[in-house]
C-alpha positions in Angstrom: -60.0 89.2 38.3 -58.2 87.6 41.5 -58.9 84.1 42.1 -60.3 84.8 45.4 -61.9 88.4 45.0 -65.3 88.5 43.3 -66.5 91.3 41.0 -67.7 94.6 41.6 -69.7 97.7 40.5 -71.9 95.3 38.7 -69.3 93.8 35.9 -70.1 90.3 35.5 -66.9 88.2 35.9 -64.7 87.1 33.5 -65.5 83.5 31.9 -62.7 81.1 32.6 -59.8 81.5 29.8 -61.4 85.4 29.0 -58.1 87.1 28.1 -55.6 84.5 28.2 -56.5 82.4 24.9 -56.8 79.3 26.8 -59.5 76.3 26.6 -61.6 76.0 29.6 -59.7 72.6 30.2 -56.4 74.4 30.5 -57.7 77.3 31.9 -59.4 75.4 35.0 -56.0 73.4 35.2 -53.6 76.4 35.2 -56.0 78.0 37.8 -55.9 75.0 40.4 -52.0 75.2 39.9 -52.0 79.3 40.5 -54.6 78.4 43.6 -51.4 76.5 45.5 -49.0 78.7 43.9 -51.0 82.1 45.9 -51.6 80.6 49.0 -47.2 80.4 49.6 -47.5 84.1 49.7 -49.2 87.0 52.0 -49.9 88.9 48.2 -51.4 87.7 45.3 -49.1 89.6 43.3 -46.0 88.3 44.6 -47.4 84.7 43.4 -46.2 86.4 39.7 -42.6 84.4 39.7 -43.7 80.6 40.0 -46.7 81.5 37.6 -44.6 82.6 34.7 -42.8 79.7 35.4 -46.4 77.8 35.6 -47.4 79.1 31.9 -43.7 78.7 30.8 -44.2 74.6 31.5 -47.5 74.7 30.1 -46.3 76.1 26.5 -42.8 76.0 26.8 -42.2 79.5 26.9 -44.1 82.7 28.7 -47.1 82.8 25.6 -49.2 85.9 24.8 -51.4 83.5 26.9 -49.6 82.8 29.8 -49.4 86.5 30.0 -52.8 86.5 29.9 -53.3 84.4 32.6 -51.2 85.8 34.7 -52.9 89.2 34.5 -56.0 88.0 34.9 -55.9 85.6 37.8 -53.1 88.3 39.7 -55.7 91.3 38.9 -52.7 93.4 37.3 -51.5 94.5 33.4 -50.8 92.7 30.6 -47.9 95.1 30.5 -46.7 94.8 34.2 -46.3 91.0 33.2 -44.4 91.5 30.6 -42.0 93.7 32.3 -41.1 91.1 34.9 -41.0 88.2 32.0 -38.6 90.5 29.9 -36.7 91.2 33.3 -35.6 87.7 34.2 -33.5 85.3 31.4 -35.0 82.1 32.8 -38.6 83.1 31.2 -38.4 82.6 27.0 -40.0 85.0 25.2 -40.3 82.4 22.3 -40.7 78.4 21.8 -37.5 76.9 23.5 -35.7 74.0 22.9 -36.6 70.9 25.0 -33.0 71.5 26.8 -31.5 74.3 27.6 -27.8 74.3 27.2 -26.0 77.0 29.2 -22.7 77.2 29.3 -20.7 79.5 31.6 -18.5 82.5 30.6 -18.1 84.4 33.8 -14.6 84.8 34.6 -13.6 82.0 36.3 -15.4 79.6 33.8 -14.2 81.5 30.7 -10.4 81.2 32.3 -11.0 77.6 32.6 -12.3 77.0 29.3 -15.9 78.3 29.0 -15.3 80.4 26.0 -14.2 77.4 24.0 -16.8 75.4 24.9 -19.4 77.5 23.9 -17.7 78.3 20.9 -17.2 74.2 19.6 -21.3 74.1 20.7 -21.6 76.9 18.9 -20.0 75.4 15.6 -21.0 72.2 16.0 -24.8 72.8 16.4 -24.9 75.5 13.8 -26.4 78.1 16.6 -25.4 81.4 18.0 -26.5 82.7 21.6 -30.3 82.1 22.7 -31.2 80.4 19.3 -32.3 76.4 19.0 -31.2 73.7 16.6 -33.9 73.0 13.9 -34.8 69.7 15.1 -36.4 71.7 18.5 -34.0 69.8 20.5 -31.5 72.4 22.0 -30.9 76.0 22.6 -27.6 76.9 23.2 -27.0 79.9 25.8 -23.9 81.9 27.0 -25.1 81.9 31.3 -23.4 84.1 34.0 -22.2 82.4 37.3 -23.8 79.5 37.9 -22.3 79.2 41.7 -20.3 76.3 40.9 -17.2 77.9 40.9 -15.0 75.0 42.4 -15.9 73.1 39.4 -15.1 75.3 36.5 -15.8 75.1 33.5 -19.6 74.2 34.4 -22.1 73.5 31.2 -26.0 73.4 32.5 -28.4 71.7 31.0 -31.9 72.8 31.8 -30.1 73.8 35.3 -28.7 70.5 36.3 -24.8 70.5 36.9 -22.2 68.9 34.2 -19.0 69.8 36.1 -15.3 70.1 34.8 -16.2 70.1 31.2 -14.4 70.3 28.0 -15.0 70.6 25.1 -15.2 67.0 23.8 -17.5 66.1 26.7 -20.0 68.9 26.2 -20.7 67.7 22.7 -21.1 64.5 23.7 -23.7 65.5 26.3 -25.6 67.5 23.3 -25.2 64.2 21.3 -26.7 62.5 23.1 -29.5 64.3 24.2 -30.7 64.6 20.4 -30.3 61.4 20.3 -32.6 60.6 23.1 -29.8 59.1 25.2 -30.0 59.7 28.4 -27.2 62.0 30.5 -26.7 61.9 33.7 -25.2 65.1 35.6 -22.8 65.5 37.9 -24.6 66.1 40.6 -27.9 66.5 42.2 -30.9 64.8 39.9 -29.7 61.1 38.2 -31.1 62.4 35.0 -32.3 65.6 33.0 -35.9 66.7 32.4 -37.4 68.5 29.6 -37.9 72.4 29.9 -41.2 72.3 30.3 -40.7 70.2 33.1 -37.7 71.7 34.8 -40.2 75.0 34.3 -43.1 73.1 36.5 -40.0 72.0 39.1 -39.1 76.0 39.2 -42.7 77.0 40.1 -43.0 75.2 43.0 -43.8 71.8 42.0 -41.2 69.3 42.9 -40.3 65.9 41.2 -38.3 64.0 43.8 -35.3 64.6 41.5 -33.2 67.1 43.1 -31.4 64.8 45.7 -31.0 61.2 43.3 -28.1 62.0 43.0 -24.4 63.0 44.2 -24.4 66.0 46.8 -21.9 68.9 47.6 -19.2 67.2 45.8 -15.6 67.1 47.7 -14.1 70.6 46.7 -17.6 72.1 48.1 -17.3 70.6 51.4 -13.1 70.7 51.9 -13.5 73.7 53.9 -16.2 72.2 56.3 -14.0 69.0 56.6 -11.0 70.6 57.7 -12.7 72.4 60.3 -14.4 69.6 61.9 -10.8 67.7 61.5 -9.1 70.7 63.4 -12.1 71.3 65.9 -12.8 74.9 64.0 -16.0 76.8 65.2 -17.2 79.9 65.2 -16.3 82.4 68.2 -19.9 81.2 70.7 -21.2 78.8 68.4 -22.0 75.4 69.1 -19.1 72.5 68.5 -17.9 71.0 65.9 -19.4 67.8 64.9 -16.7 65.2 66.8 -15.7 67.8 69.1 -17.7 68.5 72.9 -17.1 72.1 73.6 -17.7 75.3 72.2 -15.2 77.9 71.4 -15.4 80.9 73.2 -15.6 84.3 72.0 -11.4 85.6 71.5 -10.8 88.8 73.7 -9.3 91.2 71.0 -5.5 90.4 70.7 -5.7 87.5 72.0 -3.0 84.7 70.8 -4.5 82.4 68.7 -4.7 78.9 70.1 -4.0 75.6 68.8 -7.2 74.8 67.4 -8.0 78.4 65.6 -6.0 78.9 62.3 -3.9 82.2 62.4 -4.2 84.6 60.1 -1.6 86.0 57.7 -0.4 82.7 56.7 1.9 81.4 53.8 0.7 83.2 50.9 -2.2 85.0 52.4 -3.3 88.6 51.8 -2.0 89.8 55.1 1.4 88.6 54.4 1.8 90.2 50.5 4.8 92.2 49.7 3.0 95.3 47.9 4.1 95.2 44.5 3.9 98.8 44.1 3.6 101.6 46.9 0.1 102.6 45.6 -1.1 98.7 46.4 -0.5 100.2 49.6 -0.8 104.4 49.7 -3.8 105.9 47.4 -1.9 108.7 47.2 1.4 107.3 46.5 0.5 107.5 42.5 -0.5 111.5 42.7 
């Protein structure tokens, strides 16, 4: 049953933990959690996010209880939990290590070095893809783009940052954690958490972590600098920090003045020599 419906046609209403293997203790916990959880969104339902991520701290993975939970307190299916946990690769269908290791193999990252990384983590902690070390300490995953581009190759560890990695340093930073070291990132949080509690940060619960640390780091921000060096804004948006007037909209045509970077400069796409006629024609090829 909803948290905040009562029961009808005469079924008495399900005893706290009924259905999601929980003690009452736990149960009444979880439930004060899901209260603040629900009240972020216009529907119950769409509460079903954070929550996983709620049971996920709670047993370090989404349990046949958590699933439980969920169901019950959201008033939907077992099965229509399931589907969203099995959806997402953020919620572990089984025990997890206490960090989770992700290291990038999306294109840029692989160019850079991502495939080797993985694949001296891989050898050196005796694991393959989504599977943890003995000692409980470390999964190792294989993680699509993790946004940091600018700093490829990018290892995560339970979604912090280690930027520009290789693969010396990323065993080091496994090393360590299994040793109880602790690692700091490159940016954002001064140190790393545990799954479980990364998975309580995820659902909505904040630590005070996220901004410890460094920022944007300088690649990040290099186009925002230049502009505000060159006066750059946005055609009718407000100035530039350091700057006291607005650009105005540029009639079409116009010539572009001294403060507005022209387009088809040195090596830019507008400027290419075609390297073959069908760059150019579709139909030059037929």
């Amino acid at each position: 049953m909803s948290i905040d419906t009562q029961p009808t046609g005469g079924q008495p209403a399900p005893r706290p933990g009924a259905g999601s293997g929980y003690d009452a203790v736990t149960f009444g916990r979880l439930e004060a959690d899901a209260r603040e959880i629900i009240a972020r969104y216009p529907e119950p339902r769409s509460a079903l996010l954070p929550m996983l991520h709620l049971v996920q701290a709670e047993d370090g993975f989404v349990s046949r209880d958590g699933i439980g939970f969920c169901a019950q307190i959201l008033s939907i299916t077992p099965a229509e939990v399931s589907a969203v946990a099995t959806f997402y690769t953020q919620y572990k269908r089984r025990p997890n290590g206490k960090y989770t290791v992700g290291v990038c193999t999306n294109t840029l990252c692989a160019i850079m070095g991502g495939d080797e990384i993985f694949e001296e983590l891989s050898d050196h902690l005796g694991i393959g893809h989504d599977e943890t070390t003995d000692d409980g300490a470390i999964t190792l995953e294989r993680v699509e783009c993790n946004a940091a581009c600018d700093y490829a190759p990018v290892v995560m560890v339970n979604w912090e940052f280690f930027d520009n990695q290789t693969p010396a340093s990323a065993t080091t930073v496994v090393d360590d954690l299994r040793l109880g070291k602790d690692v700091t990132p490159s940016r954002g949080a001064m140190s790393v958490c545990s799954f479980k509690a990364m998975s309580r940060v995820l659902a909505g619960f904040t630590d005070g972590r996220a901004d410890e640390g460094v920022g944007a780091g300088a690649p990040t921000i290099a186009g925002t600098v230049l502009a505000r060096e060159k006066g750059w804004v946005a055609p009718g948006s407000a100035p530039a920090a350091g700057t006291t007037e607005a650009a105005a909209p540029a009639a079409a045509g116009a010539e572009p003045t001294d403060s507005t970077p022209a387009t088809g400069g040195e090596q830019s796409s507008a400027e290419r020599t075609p390297i073959a006629p069908a760059d150019t024609t579709p139909e030059a090829g037929k």
